[in-house]
BALOBA-1460 file (C-alpha; in Angstrom, 3 decimals):
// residues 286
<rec num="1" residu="x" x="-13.477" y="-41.879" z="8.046"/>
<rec num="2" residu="x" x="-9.649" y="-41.670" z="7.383"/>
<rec num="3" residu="x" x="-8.044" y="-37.975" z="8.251"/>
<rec num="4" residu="x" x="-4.808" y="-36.609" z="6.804"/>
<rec num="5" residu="x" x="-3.195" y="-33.829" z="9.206"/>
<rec num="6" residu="x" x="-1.784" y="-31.351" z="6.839"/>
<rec num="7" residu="x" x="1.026" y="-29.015" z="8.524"/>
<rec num="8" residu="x" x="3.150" y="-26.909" z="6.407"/>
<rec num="9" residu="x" x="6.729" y="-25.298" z="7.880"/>
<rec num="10" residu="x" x="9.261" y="-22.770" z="7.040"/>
<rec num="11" residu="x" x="12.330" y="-22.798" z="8.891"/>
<rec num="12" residu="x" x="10.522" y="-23.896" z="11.406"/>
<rec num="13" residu="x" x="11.674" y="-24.414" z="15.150"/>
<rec num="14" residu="x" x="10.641" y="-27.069" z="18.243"/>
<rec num="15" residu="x" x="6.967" y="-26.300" z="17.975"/>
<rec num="16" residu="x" x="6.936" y="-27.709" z="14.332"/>
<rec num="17" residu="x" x="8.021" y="-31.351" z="16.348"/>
<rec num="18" residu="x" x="4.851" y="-30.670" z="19.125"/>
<rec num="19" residu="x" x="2.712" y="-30.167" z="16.319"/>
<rec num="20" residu="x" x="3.149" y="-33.318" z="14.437"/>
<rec num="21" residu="x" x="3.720" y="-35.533" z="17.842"/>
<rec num="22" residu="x" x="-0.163" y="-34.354" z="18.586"/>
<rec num="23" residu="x" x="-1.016" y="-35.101" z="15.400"/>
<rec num="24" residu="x" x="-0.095" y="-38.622" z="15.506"/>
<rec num="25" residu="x" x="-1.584" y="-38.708" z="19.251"/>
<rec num="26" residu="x" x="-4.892" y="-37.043" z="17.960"/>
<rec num="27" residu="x" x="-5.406" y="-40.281" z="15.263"/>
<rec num="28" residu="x" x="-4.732" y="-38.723" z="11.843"/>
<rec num="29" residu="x" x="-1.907" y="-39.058" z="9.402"/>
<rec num="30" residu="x" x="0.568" y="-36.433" z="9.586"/>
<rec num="31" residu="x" x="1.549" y="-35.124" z="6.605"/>
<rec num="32" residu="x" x="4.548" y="-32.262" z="6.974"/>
<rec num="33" residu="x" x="5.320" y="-30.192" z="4.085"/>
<rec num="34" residu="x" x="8.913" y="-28.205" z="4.385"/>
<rec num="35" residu="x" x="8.377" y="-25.333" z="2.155"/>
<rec num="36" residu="x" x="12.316" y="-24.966" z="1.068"/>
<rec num="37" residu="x" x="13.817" y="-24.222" z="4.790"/>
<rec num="38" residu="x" x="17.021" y="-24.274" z="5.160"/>
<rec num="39" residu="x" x="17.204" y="-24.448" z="8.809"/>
<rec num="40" residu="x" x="14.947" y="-25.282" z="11.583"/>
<rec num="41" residu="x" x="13.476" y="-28.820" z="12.648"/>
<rec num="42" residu="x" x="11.656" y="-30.518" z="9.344"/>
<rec num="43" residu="x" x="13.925" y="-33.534" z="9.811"/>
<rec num="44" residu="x" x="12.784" y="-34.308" z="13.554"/>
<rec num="45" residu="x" x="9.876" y="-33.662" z="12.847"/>
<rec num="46" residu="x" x="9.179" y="-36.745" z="10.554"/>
<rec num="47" residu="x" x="10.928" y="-39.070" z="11.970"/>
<rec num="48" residu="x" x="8.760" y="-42.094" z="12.500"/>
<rec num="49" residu="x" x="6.664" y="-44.124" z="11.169"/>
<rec num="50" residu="x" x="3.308" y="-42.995" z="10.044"/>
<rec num="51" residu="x" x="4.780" y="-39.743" z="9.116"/>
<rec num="52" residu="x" x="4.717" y="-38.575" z="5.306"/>
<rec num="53" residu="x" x="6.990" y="-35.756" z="4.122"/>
<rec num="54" residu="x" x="6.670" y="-33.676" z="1.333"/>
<rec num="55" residu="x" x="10.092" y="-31.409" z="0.551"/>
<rec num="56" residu="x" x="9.150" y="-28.833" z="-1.609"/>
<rec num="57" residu="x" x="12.890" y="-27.057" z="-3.558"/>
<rec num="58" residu="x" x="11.493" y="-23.215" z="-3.074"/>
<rec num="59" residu="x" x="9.548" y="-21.357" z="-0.585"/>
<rec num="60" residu="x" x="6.358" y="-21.146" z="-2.717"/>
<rec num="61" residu="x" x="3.938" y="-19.758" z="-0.199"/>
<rec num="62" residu="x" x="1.770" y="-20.864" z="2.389"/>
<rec num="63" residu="x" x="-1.474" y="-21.897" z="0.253"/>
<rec num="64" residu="x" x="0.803" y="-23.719" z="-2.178"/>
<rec num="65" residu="x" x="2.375" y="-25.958" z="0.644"/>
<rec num="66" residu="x" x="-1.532" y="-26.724" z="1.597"/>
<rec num="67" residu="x" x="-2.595" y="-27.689" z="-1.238"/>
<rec num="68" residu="x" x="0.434" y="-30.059" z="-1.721"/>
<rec num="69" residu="x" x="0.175" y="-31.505" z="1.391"/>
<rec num="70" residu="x" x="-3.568" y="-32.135" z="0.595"/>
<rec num="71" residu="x" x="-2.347" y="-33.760" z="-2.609"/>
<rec num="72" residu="x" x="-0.321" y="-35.886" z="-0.749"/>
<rec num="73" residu="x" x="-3.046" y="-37.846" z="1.027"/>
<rec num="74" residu="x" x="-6.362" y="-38.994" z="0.015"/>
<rec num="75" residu="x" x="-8.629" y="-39.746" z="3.459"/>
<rec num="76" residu="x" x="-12.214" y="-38.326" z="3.360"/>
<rec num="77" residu="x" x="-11.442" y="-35.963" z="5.791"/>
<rec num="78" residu="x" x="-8.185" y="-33.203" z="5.907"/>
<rec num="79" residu="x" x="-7.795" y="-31.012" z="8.904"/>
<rec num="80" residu="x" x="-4.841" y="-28.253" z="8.585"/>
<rec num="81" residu="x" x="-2.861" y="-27.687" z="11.357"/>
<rec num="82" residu="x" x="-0.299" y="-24.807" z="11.566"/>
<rec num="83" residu="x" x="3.193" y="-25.637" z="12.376"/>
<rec num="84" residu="x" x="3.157" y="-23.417" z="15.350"/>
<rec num="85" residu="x" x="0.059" y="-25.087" z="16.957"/>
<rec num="86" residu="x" x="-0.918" y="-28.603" z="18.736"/>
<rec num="87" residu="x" x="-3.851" y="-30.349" z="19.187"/>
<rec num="88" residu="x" x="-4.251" y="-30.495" z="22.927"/>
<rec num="89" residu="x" x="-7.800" y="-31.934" z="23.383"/>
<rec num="90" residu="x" x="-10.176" y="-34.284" z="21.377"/>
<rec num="91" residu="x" x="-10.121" y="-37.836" z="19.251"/>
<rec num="92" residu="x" x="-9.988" y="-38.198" z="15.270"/>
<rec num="93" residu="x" x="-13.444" y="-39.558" z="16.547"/>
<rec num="94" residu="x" x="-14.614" y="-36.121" z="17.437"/>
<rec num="95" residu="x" x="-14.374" y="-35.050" z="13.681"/>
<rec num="96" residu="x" x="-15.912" y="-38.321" z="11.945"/>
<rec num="97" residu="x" x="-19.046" y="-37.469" z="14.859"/>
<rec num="98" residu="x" x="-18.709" y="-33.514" z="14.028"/>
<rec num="99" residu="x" x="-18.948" y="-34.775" z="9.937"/>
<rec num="100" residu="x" x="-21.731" y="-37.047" z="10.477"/>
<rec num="101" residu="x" x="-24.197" y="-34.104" z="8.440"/>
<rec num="102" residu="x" x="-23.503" y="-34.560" z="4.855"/>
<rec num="103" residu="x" x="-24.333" y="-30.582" z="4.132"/>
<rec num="104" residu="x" x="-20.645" y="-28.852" z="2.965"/>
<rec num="105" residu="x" x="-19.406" y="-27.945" z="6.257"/>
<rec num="106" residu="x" x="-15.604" y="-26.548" z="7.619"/>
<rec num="107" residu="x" x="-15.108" y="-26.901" z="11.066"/>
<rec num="108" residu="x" x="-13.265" y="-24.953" z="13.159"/>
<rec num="109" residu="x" x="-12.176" y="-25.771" z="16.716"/>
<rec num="110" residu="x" x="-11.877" y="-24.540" z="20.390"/>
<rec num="111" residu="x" x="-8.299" y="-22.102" z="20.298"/>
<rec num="112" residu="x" x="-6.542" y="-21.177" z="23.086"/>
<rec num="113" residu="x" x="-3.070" y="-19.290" z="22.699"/>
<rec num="114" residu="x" x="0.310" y="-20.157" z="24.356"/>
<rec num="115" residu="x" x="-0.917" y="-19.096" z="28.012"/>
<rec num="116" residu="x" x="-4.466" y="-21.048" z="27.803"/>
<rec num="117" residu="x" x="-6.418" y="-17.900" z="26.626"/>
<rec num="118" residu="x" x="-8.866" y="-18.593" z="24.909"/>
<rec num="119" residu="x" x="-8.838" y="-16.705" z="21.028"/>
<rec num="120" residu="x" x="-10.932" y="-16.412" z="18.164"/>
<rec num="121" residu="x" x="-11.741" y="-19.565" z="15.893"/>
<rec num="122" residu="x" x="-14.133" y="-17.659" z="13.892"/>
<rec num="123" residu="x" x="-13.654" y="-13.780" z="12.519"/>
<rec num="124" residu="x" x="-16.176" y="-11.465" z="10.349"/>
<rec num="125" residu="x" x="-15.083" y="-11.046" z="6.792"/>
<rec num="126" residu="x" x="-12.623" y="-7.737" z="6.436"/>
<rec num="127" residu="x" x="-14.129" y="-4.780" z="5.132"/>
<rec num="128" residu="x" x="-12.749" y="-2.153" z="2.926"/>
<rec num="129" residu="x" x="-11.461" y="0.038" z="6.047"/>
<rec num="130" residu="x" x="-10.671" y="-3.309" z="7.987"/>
<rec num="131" residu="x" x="-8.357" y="-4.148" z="5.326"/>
<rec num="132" residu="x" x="-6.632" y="-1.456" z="5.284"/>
<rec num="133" residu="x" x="-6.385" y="-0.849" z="8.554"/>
<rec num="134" residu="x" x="-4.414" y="-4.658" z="8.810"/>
<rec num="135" residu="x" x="-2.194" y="-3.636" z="5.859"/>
<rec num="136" residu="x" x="-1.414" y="-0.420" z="7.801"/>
<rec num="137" residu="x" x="-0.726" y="-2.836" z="11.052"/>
<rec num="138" residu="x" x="-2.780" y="-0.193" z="13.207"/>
<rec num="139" residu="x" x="-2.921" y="-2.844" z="15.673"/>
<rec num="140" residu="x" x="0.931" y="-3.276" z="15.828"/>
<rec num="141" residu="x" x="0.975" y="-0.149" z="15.875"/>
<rec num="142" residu="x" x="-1.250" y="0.346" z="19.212"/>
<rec num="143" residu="x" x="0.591" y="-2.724" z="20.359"/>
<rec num="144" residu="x" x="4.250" y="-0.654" z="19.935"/>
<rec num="145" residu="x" x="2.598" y="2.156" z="21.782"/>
<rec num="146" residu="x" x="1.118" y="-0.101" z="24.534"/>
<rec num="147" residu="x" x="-2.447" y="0.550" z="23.812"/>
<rec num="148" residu="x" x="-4.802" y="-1.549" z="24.361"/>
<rec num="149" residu="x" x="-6.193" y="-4.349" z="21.379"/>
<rec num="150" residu="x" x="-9.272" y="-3.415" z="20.102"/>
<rec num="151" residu="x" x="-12.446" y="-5.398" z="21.253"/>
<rec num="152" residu="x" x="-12.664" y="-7.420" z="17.312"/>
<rec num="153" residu="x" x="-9.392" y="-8.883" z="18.308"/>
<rec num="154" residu="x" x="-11.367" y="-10.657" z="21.682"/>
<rec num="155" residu="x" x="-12.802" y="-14.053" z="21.172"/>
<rec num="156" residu="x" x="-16.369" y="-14.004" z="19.891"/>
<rec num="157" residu="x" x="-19.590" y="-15.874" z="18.667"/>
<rec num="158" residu="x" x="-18.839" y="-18.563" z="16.205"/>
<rec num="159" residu="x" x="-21.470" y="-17.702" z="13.297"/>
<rec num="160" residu="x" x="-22.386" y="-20.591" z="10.336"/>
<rec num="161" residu="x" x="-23.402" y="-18.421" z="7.337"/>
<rec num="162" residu="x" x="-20.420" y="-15.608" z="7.130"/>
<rec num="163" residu="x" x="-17.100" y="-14.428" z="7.676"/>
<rec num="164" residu="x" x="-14.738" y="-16.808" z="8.014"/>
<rec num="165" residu="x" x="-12.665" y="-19.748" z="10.050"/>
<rec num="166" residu="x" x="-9.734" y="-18.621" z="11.340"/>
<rec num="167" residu="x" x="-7.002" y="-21.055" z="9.335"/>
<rec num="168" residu="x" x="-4.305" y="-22.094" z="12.414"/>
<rec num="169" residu="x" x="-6.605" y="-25.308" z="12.519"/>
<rec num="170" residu="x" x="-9.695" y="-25.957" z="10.491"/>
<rec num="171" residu="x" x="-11.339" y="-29.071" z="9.173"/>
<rec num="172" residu="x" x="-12.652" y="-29.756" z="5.772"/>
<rec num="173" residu="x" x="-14.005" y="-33.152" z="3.432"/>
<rec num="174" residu="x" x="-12.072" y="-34.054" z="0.743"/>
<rec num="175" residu="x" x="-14.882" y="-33.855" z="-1.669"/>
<rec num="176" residu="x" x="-15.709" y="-29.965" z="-0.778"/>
<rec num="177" residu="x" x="-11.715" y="-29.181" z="-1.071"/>
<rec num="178" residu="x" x="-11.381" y="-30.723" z="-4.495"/>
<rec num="179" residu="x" x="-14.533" y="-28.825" z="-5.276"/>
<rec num="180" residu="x" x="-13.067" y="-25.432" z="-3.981"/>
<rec num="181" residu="x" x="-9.762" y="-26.646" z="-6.039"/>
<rec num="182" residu="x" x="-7.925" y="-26.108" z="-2.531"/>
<rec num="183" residu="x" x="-6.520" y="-22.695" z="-1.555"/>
<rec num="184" residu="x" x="-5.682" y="-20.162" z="-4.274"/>
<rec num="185" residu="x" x="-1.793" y="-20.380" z="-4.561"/>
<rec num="186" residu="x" x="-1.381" y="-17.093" z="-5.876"/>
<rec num="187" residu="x" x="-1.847" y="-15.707" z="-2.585"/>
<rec num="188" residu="x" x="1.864" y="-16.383" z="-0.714"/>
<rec num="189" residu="x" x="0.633" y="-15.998" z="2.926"/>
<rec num="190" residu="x" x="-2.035" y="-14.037" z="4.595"/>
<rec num="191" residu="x" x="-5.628" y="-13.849" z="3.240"/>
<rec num="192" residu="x" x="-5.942" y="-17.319" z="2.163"/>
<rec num="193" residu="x" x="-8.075" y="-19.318" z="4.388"/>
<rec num="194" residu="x" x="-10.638" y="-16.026" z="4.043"/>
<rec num="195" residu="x" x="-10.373" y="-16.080" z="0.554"/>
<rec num="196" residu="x" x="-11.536" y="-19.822" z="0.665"/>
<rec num="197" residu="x" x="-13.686" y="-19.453" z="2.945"/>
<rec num="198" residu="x" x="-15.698" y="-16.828" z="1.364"/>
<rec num="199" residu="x" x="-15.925" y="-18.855" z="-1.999"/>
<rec num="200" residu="x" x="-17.094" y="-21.612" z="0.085"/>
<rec num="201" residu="x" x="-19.944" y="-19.789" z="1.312"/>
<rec num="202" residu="x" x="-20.638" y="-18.917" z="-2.978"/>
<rec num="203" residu="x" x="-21.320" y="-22.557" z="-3.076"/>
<rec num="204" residu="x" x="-23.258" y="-23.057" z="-0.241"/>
<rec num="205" residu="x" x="-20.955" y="-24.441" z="2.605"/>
<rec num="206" residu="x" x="-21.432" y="-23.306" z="5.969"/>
<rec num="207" residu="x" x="-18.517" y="-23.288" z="9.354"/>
<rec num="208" residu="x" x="-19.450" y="-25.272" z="12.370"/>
<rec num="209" residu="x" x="-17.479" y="-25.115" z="15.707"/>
<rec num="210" residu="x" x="-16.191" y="-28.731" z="16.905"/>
<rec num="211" residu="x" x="-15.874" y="-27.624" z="20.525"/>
<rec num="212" residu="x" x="-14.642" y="-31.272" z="21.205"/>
<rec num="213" residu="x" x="-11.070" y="-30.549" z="19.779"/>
<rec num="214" residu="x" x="-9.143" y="-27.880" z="21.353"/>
<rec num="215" residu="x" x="-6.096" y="-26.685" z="19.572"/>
<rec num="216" residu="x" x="-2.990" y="-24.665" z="21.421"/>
<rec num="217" residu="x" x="-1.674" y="-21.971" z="18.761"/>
<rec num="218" residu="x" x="1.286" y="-19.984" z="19.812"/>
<rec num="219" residu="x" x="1.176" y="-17.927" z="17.078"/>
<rec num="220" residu="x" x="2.782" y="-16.595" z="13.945"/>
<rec num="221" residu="x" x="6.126" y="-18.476" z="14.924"/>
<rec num="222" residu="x" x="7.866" y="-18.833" z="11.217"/>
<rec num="223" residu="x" x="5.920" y="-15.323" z="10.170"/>
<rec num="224" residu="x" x="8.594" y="-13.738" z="13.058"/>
<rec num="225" residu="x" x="11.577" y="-14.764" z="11.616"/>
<rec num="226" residu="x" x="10.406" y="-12.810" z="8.529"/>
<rec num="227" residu="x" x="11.746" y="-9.153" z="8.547"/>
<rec num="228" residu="x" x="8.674" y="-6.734" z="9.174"/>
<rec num="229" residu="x" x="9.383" y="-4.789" z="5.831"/>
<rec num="230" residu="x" x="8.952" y="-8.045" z="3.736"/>
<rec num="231" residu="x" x="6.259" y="-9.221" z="5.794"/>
<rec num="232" residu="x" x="4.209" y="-5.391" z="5.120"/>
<rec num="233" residu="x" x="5.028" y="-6.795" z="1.545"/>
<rec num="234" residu="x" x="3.266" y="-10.077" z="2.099"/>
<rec num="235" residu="x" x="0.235" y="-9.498" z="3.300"/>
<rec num="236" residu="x" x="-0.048" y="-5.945" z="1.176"/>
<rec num="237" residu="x" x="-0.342" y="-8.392" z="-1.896"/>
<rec num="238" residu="x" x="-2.377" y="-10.875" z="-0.399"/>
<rec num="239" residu="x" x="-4.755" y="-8.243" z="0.541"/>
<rec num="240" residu="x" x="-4.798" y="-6.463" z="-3.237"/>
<rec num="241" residu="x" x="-5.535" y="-9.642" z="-4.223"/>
<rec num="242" residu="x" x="-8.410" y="-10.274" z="-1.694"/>
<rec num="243" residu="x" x="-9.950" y="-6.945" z="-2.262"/>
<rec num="244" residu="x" x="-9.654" y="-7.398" z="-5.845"/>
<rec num="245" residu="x" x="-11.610" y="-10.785" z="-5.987"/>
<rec num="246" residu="x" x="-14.395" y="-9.914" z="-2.761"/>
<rec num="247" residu="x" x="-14.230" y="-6.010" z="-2.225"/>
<rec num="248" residu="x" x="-14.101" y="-4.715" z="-5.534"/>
<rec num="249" residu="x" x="-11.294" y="-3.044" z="-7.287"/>
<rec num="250" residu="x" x="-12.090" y="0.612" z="-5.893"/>
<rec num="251" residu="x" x="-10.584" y="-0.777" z="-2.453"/>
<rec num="252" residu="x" x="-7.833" y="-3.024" z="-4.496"/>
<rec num="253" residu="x" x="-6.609" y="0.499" z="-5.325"/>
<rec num="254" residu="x" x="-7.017" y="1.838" z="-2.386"/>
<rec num="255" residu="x" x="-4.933" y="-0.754" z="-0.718"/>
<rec num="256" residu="x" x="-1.951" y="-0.515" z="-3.398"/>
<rec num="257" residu="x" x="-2.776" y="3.631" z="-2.809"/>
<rec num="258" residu="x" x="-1.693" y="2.560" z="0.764"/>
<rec num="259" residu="x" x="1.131" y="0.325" z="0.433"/>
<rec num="260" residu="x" x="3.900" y="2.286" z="0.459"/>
<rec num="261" residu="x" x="2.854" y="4.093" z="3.988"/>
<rec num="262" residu="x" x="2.746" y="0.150" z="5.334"/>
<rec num="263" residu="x" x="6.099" y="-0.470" z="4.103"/>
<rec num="264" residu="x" x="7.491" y="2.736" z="6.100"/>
<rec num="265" residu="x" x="5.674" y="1.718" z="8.834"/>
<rec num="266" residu="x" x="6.986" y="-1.911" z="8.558"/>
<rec num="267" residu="x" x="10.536" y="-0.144" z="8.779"/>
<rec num="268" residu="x" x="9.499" y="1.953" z="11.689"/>
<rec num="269" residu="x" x="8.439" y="-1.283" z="13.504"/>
<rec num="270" residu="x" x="11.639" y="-3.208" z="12.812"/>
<rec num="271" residu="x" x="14.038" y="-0.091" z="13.905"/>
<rec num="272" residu="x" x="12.307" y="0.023" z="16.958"/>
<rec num="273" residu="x" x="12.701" y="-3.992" z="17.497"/>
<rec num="274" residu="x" x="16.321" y="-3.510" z="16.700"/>
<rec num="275" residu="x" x="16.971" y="-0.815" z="19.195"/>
<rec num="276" residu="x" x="14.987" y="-2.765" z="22.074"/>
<rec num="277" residu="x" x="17.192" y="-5.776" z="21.260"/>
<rec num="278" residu="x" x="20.046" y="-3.369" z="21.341"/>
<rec num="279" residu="x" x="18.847" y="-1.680" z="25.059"/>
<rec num="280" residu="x" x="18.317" y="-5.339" z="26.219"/>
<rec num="281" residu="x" x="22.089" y="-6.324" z="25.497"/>
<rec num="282" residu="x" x="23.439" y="-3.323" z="26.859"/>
<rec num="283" residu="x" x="21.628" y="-3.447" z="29.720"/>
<rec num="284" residu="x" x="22.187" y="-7.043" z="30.568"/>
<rec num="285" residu="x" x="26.330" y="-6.464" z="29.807"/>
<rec num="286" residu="x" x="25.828" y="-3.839" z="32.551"/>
């Protein structure tokens, strides 16, 4: 079987060029989607044969570069890769052997983070107070206070009929995308590989771990460069928008009840990265 590699970047920096270059080593075609940047490394990225490059004119969101990245190719088999991640173990072989069950399957793969760690592939669907906890950043939160994570954010079993593959790499036929009609557009960022996921299961897919490919994610590299008060935004629509369609519109409200309280905290967050930076420089000019 043929396999596109689908990565989509926004002002996106070195990691975007690792994450194509493993691409090409892994045995798929790369296909790099620059979601209107205008900066980082799209251009490096691409060079090369083998390469195709889609240049969207606006920053339309996350799914939207997906799905024309997917559009772009037409193998049996697309596996996304995020433009802040590398495939560091495993063949294009792995997947066609992985695919070999004709049932509607996404596969997800071993992830490590940026230090070898290993980190979830797999996650339980959010529940009403889950997802408002995440649009409240409670774990940032803990994080800014130096708590510790909470045990849901540890690596855990990788389970078939539920919840849903995490989306910094996942696998996926053709036949069951074009079925799914791809991700849902409408949400910019955040939410959207659950949101598929989830309808997925409607129809009867199921996840599957391909242990044989490991991928390296660094994490959330382009979503940094976004200030944290547009990024509380973000993901506080993408989560209205998720509750609305899975949860039910009692905890759609609920989440737009809670938005404005994310926003403040999103401010809180990104005066307190400001003064760090600022305590850093003064301390280093002493």
């Amino acid at each position: 079987m043929k396999l596109d590699i689908v990565t989509v970047a926004w002002n996106a920096g070195p990691e975007l060029i690792d994450a194509v270059r493993s691409a090409r080593a892994f045995g798929g075609h790369p296909i790099v989607v620059d979601n209107g940047s205008d900066q980082g490394t799209f251009e490096d990225a691409v060079t090369g044969e083998g390469v195709t490059a889609v240049r969207l004119p606006e920053n339309r969101g996350f799914a939207a570069g997906c799905n024309a990245g997917a559009a772009a190719g037409d193998a049996d088999l697309i596996l996304f890769l995020n433009p802040d991640a590398e495939i560091i173990g495993g063949r294009a072989e792995d997947l066609t052997a992985a695919f070999a069950d004709p049932a509607p399957v996404i596969l997800g793969f071993d992830l490590v983070d940026g230090a070898g760690r290993p980190i979830p592939a797999w996650r339980p669907a959010p529940s009403g107070v889950g997802i408002v906890g995440d649009v409240l950043r409670i774990d940032a939160v803990r994080r800014a206070m130096r708590r510790p994570k909470h045990d849901a954010d540890e690596p855990g079993t990788f389970q078939s009929d539920g919840g849903f593959v995490v989306g910094s790499a996942f696998a996926i036929r053709r036949v069951d995308w074009a079925a799914l009609g791809g991700l849902d557009d409408r949400f910019f960022l955040w939410y959207e590989e659950v949101d598929l996921c989830q309808r997925f299961l409607a129809i009867g897919g199921r996840f599957r771990l391909c242990a044989a490919v490991t991928v390296r994610h660094h994490g959330a590299m382009s979503w940094r460069r976004i200030p944290r008060v547009r990024r509380a935004r973000i993901r506080a629509a993408s989560a209205r928008r998720y509750a609305a369609r899975h949860l039910g519109r009692g905890t759609a409200a609920l989440v737009a009840a809670v938005t404005p309280g994310a926003l403040f905290i999103g401010l809180c967050l990104d005066l307190r990265a400001a003064l760090s930076r600022h305590l850093r420089r003064s301390a280093d000019r002493t």
